[in-house]
C-alpha positions as CSV (number, residue, x, y, z in Angstrom):
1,X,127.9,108.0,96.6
2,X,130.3,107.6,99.5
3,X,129.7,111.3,100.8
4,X,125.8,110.4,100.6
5,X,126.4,107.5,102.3
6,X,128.6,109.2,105.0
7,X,125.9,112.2,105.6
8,X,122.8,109.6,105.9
9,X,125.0,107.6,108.5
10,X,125.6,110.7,110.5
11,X,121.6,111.7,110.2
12,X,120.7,108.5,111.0
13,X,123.0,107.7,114.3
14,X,122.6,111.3,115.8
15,X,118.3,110.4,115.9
16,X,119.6,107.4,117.0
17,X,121.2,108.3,120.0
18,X,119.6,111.2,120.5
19,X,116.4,109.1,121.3
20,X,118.8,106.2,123.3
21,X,119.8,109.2,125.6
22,X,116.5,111.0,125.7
23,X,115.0,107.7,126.6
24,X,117.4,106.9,129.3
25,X,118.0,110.4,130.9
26,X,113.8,110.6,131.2
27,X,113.6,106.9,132.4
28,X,116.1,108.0,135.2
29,X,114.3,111.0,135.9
30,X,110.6,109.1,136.4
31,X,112.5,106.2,138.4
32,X,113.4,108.5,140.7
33,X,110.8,110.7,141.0
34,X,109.1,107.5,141.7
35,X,111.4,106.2,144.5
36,X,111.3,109.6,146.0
37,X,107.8,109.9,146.1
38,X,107.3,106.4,147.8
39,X,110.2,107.3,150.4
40,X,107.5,110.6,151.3
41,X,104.6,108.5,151.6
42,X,102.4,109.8,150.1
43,X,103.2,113.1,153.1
44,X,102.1,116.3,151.8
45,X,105.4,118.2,150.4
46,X,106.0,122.1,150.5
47,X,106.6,123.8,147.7
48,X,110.4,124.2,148.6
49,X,110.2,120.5,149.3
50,X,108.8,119.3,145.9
51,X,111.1,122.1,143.7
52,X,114.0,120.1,145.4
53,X,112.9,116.6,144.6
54,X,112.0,117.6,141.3
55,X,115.6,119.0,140.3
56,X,117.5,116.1,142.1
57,X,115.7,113.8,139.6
58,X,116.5,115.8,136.4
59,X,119.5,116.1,138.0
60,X,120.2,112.4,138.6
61,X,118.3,111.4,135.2
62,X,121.0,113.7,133.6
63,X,123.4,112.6,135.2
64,X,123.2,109.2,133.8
65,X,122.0,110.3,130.4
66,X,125.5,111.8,130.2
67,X,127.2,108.6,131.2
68,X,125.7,106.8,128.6
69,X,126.9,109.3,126.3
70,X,130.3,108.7,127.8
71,X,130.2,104.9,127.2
72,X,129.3,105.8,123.6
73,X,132.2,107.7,123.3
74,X,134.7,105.5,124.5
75,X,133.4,102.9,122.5
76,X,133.4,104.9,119.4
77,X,136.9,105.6,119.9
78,X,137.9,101.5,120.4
79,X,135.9,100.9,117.3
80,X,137.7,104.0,115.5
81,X,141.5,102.0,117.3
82,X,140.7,99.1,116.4
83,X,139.1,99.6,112.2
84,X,142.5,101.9,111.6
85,X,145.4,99.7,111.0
86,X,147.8,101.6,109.5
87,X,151.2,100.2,110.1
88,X,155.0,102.0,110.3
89,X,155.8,100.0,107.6
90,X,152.9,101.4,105.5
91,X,154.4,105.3,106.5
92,X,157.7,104.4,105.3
93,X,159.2,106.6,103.0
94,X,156.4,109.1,102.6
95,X,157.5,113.0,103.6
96,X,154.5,114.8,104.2
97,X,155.6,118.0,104.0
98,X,157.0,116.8,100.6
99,X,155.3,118.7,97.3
100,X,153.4,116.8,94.9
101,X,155.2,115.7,92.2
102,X,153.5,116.2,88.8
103,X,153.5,114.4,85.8
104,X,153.2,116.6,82.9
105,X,152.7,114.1,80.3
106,X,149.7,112.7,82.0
107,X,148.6,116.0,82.9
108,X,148.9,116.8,79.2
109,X,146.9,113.7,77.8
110,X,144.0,114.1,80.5
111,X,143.5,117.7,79.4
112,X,143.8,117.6,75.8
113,X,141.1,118.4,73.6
114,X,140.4,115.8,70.8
């Protein structure tokens, strides 16, 4: 149950965000296609010209798409600091490069047939 509920949480908060970051990177991109076509007044651009102002906005709506993504990030890994208390005193004693120790008798009576 706790790997099904893992996998729909990951599903779920990647269309999530994707759509959170598509909406704002596309949102930047119209605002300031927008700005830059009221800056032209309404003048008649070149082709050169209109290539230009169309990259600088997909540009600058990326640009800000990928901040966002950035401030996700870094609060992801606050949420991950702060949710993992794990202590020294919690540690102590335990040699991880240690081998399992196993129990033979318990190993014995969980495999034996009836």
């Amino acid at each position: 149950m706790a790997s099904s509920l893992l996998n729909t949480g990951q599903q779920v908060g990647g269309s999530i965000g994707l759509a959170i970051l598509g909406t704002v990177a596309w949102s930047a991109v119209a605002s300031n296609t927008k700005s830059a076509i009221a800056a032209t007044h309404g003048a008649h651009l070149s082709a050169t010209a209109q290539t230009t102002l169309a990259n600088h906005a997909l540009a600058y709506g990326f640009g800000r798409g990928y901040l966002v993504s950035a401030g996700i990030s870094i609060l992801a890994v606050v949420i991950a600091l702060v949710m993992i208390r794990i202590k020294r005193a919690d540690l102590a004693g335990i040699d991880p490069m240690a081998a399992p120790v196993l129990d033979a008798e318990a190993d014995a009576e969980a495999y034996s047939i009836p």
